[in-house]
C-alpha positions as a Markdown table, in Angstrom:
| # | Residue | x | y | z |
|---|---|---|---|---|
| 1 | Unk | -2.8 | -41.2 | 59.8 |
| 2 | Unk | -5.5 | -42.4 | 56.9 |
| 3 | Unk | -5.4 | -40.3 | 53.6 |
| 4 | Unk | -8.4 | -38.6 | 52.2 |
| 5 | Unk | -10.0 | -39.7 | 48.7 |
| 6 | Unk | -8.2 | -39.0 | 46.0 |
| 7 | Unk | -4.8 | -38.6 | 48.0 |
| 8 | Unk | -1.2 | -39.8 | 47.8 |
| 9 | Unk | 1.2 | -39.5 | 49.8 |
| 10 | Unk | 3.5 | -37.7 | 47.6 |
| 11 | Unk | 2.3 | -34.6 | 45.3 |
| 12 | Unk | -0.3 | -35.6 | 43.3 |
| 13 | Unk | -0.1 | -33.5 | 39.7 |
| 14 | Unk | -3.3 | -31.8 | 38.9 |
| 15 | Unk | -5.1 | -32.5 | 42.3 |
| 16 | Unk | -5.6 | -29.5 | 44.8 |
| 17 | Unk | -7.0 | -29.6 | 48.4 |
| 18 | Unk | -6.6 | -30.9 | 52.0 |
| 19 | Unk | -4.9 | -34.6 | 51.5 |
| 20 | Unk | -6.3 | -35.6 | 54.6 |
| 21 | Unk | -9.9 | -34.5 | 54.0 |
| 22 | Unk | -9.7 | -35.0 | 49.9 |
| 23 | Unk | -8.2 | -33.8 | 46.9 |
| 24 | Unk | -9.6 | -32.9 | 43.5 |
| 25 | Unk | -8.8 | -31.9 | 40.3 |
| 26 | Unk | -8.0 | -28.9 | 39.5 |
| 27 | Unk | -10.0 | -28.4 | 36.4 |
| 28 | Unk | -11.3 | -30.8 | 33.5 |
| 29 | Unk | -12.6 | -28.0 | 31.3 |
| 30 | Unk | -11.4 | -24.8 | 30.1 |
| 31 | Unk | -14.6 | -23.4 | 31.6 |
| 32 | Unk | -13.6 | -24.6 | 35.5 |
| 33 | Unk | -10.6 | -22.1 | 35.1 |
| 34 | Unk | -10.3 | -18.1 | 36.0 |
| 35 | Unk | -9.5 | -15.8 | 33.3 |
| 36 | Unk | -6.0 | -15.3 | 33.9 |
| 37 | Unk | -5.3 | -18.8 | 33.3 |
| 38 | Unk | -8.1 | -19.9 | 31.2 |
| 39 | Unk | -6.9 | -23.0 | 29.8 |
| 40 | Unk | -6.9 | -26.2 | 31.1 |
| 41 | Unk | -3.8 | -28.8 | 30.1 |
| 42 | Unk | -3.3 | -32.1 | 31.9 |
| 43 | Unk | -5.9 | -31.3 | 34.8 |
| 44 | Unk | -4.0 | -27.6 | 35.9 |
| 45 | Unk | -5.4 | -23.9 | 35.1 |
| 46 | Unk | -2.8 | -22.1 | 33.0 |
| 47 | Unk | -1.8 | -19.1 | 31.2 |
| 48 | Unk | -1.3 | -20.4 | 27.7 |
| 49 | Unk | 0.2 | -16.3 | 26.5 |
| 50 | Unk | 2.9 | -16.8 | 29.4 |
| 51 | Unk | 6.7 | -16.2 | 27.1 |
| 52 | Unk | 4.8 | -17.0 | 24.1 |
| 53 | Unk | 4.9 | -13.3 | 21.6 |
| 54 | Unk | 7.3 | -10.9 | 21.5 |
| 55 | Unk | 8.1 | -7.5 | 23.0 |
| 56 | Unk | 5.3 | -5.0 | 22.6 |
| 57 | Unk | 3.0 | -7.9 | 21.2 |
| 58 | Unk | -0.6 | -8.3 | 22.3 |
| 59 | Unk | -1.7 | -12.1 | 23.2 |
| 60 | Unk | -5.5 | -13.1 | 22.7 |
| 61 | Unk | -6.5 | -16.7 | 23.6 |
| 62 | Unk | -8.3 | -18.5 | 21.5 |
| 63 | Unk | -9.7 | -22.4 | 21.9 |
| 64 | Unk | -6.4 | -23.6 | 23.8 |
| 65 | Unk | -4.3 | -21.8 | 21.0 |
| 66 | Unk | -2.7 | -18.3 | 22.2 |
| 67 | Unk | -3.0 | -15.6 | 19.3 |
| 68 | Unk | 0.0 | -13.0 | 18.9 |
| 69 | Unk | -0.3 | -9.6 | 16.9 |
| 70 | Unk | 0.7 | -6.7 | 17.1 |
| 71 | Unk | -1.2 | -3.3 | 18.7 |
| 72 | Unk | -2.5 | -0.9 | 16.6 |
| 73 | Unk | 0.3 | 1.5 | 15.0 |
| 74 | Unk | 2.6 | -0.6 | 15.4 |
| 75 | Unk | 4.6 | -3.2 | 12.9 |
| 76 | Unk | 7.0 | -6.3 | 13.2 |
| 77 | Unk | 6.9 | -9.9 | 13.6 |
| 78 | Unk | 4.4 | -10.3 | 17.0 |
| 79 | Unk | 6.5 | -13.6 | 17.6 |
| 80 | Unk | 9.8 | -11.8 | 18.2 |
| 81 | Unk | 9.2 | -8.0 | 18.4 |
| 82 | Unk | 6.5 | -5.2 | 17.6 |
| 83 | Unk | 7.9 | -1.8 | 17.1 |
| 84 | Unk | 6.2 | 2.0 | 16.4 |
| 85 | Unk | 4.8 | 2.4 | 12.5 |
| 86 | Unk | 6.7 | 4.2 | 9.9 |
| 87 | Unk | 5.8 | 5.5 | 6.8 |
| 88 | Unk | 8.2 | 3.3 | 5.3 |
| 89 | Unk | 6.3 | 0.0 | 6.2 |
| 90 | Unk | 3.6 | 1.5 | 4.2 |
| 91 | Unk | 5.7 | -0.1 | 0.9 |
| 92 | Unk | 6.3 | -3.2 | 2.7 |
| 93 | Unk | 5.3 | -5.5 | 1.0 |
| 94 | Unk | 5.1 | -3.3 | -2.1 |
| 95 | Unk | 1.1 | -3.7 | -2.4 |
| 96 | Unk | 1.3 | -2.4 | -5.8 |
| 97 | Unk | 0.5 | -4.5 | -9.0 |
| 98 | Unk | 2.9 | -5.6 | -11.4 |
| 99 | Unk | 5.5 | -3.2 | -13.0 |
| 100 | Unk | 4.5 | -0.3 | -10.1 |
| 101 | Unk | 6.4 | 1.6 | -7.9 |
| 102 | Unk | 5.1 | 2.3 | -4.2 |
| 103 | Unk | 6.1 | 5.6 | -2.7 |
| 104 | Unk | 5.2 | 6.8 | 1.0 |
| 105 | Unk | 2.0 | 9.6 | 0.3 |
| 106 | Unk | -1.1 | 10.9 | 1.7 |
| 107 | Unk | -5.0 | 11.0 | 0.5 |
| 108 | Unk | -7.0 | 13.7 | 0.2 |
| 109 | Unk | -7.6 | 13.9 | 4.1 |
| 110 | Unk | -4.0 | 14.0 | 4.5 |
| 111 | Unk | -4.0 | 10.5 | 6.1 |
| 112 | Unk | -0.7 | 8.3 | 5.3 |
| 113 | Unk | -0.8 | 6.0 | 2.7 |
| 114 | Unk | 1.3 | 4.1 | -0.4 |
| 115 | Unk | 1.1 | 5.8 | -4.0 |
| 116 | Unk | 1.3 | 3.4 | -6.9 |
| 117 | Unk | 2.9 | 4.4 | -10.3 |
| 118 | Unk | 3.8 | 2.6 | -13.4 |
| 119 | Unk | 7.8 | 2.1 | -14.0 |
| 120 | Unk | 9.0 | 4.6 | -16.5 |
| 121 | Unk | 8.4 | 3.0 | -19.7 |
| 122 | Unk | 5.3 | 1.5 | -18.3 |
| 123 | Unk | 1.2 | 3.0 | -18.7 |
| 124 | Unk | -1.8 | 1.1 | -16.9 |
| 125 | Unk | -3.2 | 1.5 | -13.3 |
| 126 | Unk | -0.3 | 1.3 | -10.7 |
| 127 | Unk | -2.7 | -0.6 | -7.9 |
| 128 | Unk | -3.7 | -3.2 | -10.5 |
| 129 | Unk | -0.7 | -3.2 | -12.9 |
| 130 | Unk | 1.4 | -1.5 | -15.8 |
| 131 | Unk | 2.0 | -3.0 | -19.1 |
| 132 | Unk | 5.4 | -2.2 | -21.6 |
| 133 | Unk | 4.0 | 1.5 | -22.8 |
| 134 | Unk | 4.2 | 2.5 | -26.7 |
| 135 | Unk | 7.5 | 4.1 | -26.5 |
| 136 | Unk | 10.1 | 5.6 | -24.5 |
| 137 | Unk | 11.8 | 8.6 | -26.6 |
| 138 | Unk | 10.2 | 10.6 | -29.7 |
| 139 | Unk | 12.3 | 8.2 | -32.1 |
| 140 | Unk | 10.0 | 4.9 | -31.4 |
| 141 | Unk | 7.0 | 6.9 | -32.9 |
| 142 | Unk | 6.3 | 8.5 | -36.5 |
| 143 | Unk | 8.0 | 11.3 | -37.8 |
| 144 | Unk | 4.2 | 13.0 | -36.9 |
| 145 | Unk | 4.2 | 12.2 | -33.0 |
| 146 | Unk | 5.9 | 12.5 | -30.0 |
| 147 | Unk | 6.4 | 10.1 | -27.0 |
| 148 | Unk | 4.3 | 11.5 | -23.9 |
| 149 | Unk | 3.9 | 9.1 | -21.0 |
| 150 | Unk | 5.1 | 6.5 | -23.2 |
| 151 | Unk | 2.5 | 6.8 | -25.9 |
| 152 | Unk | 2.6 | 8.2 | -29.5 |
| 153 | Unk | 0.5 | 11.5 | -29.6 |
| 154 | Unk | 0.7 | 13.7 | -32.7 |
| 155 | Unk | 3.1 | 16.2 | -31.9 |
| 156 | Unk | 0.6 | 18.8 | -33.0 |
| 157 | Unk | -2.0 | 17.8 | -29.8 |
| 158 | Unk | -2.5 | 21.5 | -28.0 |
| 159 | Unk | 1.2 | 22.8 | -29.2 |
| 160 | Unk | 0.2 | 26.3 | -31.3 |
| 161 | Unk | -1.6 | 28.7 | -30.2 |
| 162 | Unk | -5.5 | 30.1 | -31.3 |
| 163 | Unk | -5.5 | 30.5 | -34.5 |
| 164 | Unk | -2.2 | 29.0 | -35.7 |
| 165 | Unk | -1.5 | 26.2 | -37.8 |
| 166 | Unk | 0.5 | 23.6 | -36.9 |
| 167 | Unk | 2.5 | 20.7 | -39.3 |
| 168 | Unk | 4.4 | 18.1 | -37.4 |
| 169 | Unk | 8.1 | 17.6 | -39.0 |
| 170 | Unk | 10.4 | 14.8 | -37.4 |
| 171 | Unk | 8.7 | 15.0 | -33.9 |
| 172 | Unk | 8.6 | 18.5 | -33.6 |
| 173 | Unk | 5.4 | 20.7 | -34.0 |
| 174 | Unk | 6.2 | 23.7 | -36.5 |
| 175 | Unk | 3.4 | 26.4 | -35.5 |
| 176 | Unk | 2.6 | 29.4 | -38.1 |
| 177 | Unk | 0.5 | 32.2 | -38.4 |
| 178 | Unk | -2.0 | 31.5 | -42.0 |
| 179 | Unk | -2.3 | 33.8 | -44.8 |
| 180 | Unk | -4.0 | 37.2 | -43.5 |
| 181 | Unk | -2.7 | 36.8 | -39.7 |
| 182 | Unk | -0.1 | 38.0 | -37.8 |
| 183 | Unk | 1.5 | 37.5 | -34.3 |
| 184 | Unk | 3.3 | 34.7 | -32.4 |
| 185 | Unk | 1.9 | 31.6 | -33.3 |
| 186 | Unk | 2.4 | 29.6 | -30.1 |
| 187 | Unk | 0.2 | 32.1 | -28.3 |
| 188 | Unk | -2.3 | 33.5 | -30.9 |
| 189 | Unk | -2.7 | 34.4 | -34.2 |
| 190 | Unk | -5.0 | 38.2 | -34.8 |
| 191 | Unk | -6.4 | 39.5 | -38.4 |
| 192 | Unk | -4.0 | 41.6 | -39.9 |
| 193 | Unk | -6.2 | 45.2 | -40.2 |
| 194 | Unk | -7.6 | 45.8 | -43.6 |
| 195 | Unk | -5.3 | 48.5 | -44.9 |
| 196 | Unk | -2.5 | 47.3 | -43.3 |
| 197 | Unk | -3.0 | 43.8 | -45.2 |
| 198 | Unk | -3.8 | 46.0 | -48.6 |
| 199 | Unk | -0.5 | 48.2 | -48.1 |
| 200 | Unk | 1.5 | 44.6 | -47.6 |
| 201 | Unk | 0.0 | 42.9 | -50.8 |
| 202 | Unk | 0.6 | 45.8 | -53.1 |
C-alpha cells in the first residue's frame, strides 16, 4: 500500500498524522504549541519545566529558557529545594554594611525585618557602615571625658543635678552644691533660707 506525503515507513520524529493520508510536523514555532508544552525543540511541543527546579519551586517559561524561583514566603535554592521562611534568613546574607551586626527585628508595624548595628567599638550607620569609634573604655580619652558609645564626651554632659556644679577629675564627674546652696547635688541644688545661711556664716 502507497504512503502518504511526508511518510516513512518507520516512525518519523517530529511528524504527527495518518501515514497513509499524510504526516506533518508537529510544530515549527513556539507559537503552533498549547500551553502546557509551549516550546518547540526539534519539530515536537514540550514542556521545557518538566524535572527541571526543585521541590516546592515555581517554574515560569520564558523564550525557550524555563525560570525557577521560589513562591512567596518561602527560601532556598529553587534548583534543589524551597522551604517555609524564617526569621533567620532575614540575616542571610548579612545585608548590613561594613563592621554591622544583623539581628532578626520588626518595624514599626510590627512586620519582620533585619536590625543593623555597629560592632562594639564601632559608631556610623549600621545599613551603610561603621568605622573604628573614638574609644572603647574611659582610659582612651582625657582625664575630662568619658567613653559613651565609643566617643569621648566630657564626663560632666547631663551628670549633676539643677543647680550643681560639676568638675570632671580622671573620668569621673564630681557634682557639688555652690556657695549658698544646699541638697544633693545629683538631683538639685535649693537656696539655703536667709537666716539659716546668716546663723551658718557667723
Amino acid at each position: 500500500m502507497p504512503l502518504g506525503l511526508n511518510s516513512h515507513p518507520l516512525d518519523f520524529q517530529g511528524y504527527l498524522g495518518d501515514p497513509l493520508s499524510g504526516c506533518r510536523l508537529e510544530c515549527q514555532y513556539n507559537s503552533e504549541c498549547p500551553s502546557e508544552r509551549s516550546v518547540c525543540s526539534y519539530n515536537r511541543c514540550i514542556d521545557v519545566c518538566t524535572g527541571v527546579c526543585g521541590t516546592n519551586a515555581i517554574c515560569e517559561v520564558s523564550g525557550n529558557k524555563a525560570i525557577c524561583s521560589c513562591p512567596k514566603n518561602m527560601t532556598g535554592h529553587p534548583f534543589e529545594y524551597c522551604r517555609p521562611f524564617d526569621t533567620r534568613d532575614l540575616c542571610e546574607p548579612n545585608p548590613c554594611g561594613r563592621n554591622a551586626q544583623c539581628q532578626p527585628g520588626y518595624d514599626n508595624t510590627g512586620k519582620d525585618r533585619p536590625v543593623c548595628t555597629c560592632l562594639p567599638g564601632y559608631v556610623g550607620n549600621g545599613v551603610v557602615g561603621c568605622v573604628r569609634g573614638e574609644c572603647t573604655s574611659n582610659y582612651d580619652c582625657p582625664d575630662h571625658s568619658v567613653c559613651s558609645s565609643s566617643e569621648c564626651v566630657n564626663a560632666c554632659s547631663n551628670v549633676c543635678g539643677v543647680g550643681a556644679t560639676c568638675e570632671p577629675r580622671k573620668h569621673t564627674a564630681v557634682c557639688a552644691c555652690p556657695s549658698g546652696y544646699t541638697g544633693n547635688p545629683t538631683v538639685a541644688c535649693d537656696p539655703i533660707p536667709y537666716s539659716k545661711y546668716r546663723a551658718i556664716r557667723f
